[in-house]
N, C-alpha and C positions, 0 to 999 in steps of 0.2 A: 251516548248521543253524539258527541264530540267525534268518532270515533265512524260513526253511521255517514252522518255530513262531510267528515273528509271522504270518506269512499265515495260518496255521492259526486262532491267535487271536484275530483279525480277521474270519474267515469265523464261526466260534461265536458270537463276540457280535456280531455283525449281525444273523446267526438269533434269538436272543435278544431282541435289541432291537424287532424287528418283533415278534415276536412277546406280549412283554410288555407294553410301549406303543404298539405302531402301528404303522403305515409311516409314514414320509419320503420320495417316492418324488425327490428331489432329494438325498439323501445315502446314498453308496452303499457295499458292503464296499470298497473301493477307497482313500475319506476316510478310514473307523475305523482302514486299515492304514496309511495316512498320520497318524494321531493317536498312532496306538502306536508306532509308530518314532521320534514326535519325545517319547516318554515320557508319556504320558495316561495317565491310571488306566483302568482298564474303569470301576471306583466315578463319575467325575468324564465318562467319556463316555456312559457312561447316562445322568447326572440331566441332562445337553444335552439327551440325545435327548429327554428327558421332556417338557424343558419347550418345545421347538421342536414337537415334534408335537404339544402343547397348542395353542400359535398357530398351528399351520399348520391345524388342524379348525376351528379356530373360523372359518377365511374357507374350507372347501372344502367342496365337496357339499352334495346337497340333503336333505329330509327320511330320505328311504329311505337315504341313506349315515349319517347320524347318528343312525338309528334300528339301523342294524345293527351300530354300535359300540359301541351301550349293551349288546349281549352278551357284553361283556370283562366284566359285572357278575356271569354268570351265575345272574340272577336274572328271574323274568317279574315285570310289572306288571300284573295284569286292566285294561282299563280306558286302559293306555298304548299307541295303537298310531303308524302311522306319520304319520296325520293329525292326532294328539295333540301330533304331536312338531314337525311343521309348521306349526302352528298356536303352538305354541311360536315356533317360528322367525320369524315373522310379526309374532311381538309384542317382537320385538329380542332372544330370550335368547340368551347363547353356547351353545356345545356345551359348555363346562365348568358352564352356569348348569343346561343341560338334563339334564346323568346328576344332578349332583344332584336336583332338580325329580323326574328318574326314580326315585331310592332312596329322595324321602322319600313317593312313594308309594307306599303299603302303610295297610292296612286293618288290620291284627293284627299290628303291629311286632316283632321278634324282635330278641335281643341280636346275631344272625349281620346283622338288617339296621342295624342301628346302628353297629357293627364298619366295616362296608362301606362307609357314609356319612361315618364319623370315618374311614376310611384316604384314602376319596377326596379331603376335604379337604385332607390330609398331603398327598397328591399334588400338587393343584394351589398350594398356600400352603405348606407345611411343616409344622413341629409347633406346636403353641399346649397345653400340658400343663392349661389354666384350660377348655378345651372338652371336657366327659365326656360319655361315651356315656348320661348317665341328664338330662343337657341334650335331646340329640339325639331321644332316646325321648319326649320332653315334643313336639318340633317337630314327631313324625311323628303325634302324637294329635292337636295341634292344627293339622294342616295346615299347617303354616309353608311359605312359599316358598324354594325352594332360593338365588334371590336374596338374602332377609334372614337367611338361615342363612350364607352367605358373607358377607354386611357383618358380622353378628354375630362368625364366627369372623375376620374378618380385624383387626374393630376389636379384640379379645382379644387375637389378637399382638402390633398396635401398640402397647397400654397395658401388653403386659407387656415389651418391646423396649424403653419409651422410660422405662420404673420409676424404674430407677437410675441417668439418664442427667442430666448438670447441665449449663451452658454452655459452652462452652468455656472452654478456661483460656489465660492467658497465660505461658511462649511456651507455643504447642504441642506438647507432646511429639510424640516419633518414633511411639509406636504410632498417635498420632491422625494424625498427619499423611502417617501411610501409607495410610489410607484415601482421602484428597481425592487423591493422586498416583496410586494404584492405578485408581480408578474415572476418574480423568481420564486416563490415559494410554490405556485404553481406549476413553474415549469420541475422545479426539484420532483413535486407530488407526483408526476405524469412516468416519474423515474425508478417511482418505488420498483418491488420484483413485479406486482401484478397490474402493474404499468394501467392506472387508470382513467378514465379519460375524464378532466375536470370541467369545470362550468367555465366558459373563454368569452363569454358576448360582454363587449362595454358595458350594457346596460346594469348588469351586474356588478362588473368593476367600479361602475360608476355609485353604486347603491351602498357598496361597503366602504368607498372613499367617502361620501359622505356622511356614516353611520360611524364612523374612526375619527372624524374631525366637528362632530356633531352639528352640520353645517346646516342648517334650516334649508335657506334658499336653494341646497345645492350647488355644485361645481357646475359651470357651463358645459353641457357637451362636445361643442369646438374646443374649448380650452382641454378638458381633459383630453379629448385623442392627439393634442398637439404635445402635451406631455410627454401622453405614452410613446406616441413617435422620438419625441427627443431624449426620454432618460429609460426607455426600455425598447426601443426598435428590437434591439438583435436578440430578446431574449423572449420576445411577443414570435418573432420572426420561428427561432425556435421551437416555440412551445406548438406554433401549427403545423410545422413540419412532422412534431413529433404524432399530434394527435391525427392529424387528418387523414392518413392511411388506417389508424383505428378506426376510424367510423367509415370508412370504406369496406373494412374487411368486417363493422357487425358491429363494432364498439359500439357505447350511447355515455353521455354522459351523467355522471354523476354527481346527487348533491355534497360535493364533503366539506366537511368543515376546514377551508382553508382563509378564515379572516386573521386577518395581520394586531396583535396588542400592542400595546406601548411598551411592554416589556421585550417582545419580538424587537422591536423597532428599533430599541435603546443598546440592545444584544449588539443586533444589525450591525447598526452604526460602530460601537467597539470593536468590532473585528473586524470591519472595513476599516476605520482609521488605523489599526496593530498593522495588516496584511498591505495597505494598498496606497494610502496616503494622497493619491489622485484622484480629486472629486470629478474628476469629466470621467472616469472609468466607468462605464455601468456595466460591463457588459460582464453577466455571474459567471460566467466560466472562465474568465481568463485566470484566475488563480484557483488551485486545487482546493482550497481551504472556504475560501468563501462559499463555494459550490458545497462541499463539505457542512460548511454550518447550514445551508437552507437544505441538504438532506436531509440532516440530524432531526430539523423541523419537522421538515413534512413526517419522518417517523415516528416523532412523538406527537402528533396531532392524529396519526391515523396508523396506532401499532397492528393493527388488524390487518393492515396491507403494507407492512413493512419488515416482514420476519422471514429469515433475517438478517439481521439491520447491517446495511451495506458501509463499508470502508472505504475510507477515500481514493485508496487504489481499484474498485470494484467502479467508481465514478469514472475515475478521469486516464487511466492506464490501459495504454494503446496495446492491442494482443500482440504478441511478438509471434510475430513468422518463424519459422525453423530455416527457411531458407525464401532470399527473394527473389521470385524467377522473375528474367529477362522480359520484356514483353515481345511478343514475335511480331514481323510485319503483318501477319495475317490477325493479329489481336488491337492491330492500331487500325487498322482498316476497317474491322468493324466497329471499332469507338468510334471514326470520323462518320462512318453511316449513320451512326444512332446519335451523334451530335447535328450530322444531318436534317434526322429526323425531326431531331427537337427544334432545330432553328427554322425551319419550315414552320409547324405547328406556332412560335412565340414569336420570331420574330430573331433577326440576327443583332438587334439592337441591344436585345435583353439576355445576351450571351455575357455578362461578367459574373466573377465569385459569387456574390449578395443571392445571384438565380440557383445556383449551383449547388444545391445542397445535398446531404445524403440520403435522403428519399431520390430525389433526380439520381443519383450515379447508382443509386442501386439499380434502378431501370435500366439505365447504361449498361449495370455489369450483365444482365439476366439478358438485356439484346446480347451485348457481346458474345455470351456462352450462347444461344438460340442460332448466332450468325457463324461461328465456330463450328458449329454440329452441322447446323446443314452444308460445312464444307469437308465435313467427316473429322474436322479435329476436335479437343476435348480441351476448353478453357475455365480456368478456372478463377476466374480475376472477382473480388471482391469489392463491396460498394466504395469501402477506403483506399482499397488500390486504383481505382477508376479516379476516384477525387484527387488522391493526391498528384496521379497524370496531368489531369486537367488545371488545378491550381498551381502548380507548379511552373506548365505553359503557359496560363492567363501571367504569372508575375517574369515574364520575359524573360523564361530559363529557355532560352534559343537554343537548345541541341537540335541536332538535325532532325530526328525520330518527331519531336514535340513542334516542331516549326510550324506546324499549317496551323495549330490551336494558337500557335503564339498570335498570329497574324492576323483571324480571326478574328480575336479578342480585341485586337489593334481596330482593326474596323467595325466591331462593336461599339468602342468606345464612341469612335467618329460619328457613328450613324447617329449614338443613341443624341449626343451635340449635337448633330445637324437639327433631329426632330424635335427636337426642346426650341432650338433656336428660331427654327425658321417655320413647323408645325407638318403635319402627317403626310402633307401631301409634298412634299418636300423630298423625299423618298420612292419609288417608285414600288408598288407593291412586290413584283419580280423579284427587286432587289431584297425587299426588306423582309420576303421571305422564299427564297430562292428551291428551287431543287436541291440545290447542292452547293451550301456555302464553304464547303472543303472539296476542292476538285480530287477522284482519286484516281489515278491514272490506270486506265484500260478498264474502269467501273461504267458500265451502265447506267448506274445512276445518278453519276456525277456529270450528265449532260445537261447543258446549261441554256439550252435552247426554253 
């Protein structure tokens, strides 16, 4: 009977879930009755679904697919049609930048389109209580773009997330030091050979931190993402770098058991004090060893997906080239294109390391070779060769070859100052996302007009 009733409710919310949020057509009733037999909330496999079929729109279909998903708004836009919305797409927006974009246009705004606009928000970022609907009503008079309406509400959560938040302290307490093991043992899991994709929504995290500290009332939700921000950024940062190209190419996530014990924790903590002795460190990768003991984890938590079982040098040991070719003028020329490209599409503000990951430079390298070919030569530049080019110029290694990234970077810095200081419109959009923030001499599309 037990057994009947999960199937049953396993079929209900699937229906649900498609229908609410979307399809996933890689995650099927079949997974959600696999999630509930190993105890998932319906509450905690919704806000998955939520935000997987988030990323998974943002790389699928063309105009006419993302034009007919903006009727989950049930609202029309005069004025917005499919070639509105193409043309969108043309200019680098997501499909989360585009229903925005979609709701704040309107000519005679209404409190029911304001509504709609702050829930969409909620949806894709969460809550930010500092973002009122009589903000929103100002953005849809003055046209704001549905881009600077998400930096605006997303920079209001971070400031109100990192409020009440101070340095770490010495030693680390258990509540904080559950966060750096929590999000790492994740990130380790995502590393095994058959590279999983795990369960990543707060609500989650939020469910097992309070299930570890048997906290009745719960942790504040403000509080905890201010945490995560301060004693796991770069390892949260990580772990969606590593997943979100999976569930682009078909991944779905899975339920695995990755909760943290007090014996985990106490582990934890002894080979961080042995290895590291600096409690502001969180970041898991900077030492071989620590990264090392949360693999060790994840493979005895989940030996079925970790055979077999990987060695510290299989972790953190860079491939060694046989030989490192030169880069040619014709190979930096198409990296300033496809750097081009990207600072067009984000913004030349948000051109520092922190953006720059290796998901992005693999893009970069696969332009490079694509821009190579169609000049009839044969590149063969990898996602680490590409990054190390570029971070190397971001830290003012001023060689001639790397100068234009160095300089760049230089007035990345500045801009990203100005628009913090002084706010969006402070910048001219031209500028701030140009044709060509690398001029390349005798390029076509380095005109600046």
């Amino acid at each position: 009977m037990a057994s009947e009733n999960q199937h049953e409710r396993a079929r209900l919310l699937y229906a649900h879930l498609k229908a609410e949020a979307g399809d996933y057509p890689h995650w099927n009733e079949s997974d959600i009755h696999d999630m509930i037999k190993e105890g998932v909330s319906d509450e905690h496999i919704e806000a998955e679904w939520s935000g997987t079929v988030l990323m998974y729109q943002d790389s699928s279909g063309g105009a006419v697919d993302v034009f007919s998903r903006l009727s989950r708004f049930g609202v029309t836009r005069h004025g917005v049609d499919q070639i509105s919305v193409a043309e969108w797409m043309e200019e680098g927006m997501s499909e989360r930048t585009i229903a925005l974009q979609y709701l704040l246009h309107t000519l005679e705004p209404t409190s029911e389109d304001t509504k709609a606009c702050l829930a969409e928000l909620d949806r894709q970022m969460g809550p930010c209580p500092s973002m009122t609907e009589e903000y929103i009503l100002r953005c849809m008079k003055d046209r704001t773009l549905g881009e600077n309406l998400a930096m605006e509400y997303s920079k209001r959560r971070q400031e109100a997330q990192l409020a009440d938040q101070t340095d770490v302290p010495e030693p680390m307490s258990d509540e904080d030091l559950w966060f750096e093991l929590h999000y790492g043992l994740l990130y380790a899991t995502t590393k095994l050979p058959s590279e999983p994709v795990v369960f990543r929504h707060p609500r989650r995290s939020v469910h097992q931190y309070n299930m570890y500290f048997d906290d009745g009332s719960g942790i504040d939700d403000g509080l905890f993402n201010a945490k995560t921000s301060r004693l796991a950024r770069d390892t949260v940062t990580r772990l969606y770098c590593r997943l979100d190209p999976f569930i682009k190419a078909g991944g779905h996530p899975m339920a695995l058991r990755t909760t943290v014990t007090s014996d985990h924790l106490a582990a934890y903590r002894k080979i961080r004090k042995e290895l590291i002795g600096d409690e502001s460190n969180t970041d898991v990768e900077s030492h071989s060893e620590r990264l090392q003991f949360l693999m060790d984890l994840a493979a005895k938590l989940h030996p079925d997906l970790a055979s077999p079982p990987m060695q510290s040098t299989d972790v953190v040991a860079p491939e060694k080239a046989p030989t490192k070719i030169p880069w040619t003028e014709m190979e930096r020329h198409a990296l300033w294109r496809t750097i081009n490209r990207w600072c067009k599409d984000n913004g030349v503000d948000r051109f520092e390391s922190g953006n720059i990951g290796i998901v992005t430079c693999q893009t970069f390298a696969d332009d490079i070779k694509a821009d190579c070919a169609d000049r009839g030569v044969e590149s063969v530049r990898s996602a680490e060769s590409v990054q190390s080019q570029v971070k190397d110029a971001m830290r003012r290694n001023k060689t001639v070859a790397n100068k234009p990234i160095t300089e760049l970077a230089l007035r990345a810095k500045a801009m990203k100052k100005k628009l913090n200081d002084k706010g969006v419109d402070s910048v001219p959009k031209s500028e701030r996302f140009p044709k060509a923030a690398i001029v390349i001499p005798g390029d076509d599309e380095s005109d600046t007009d």
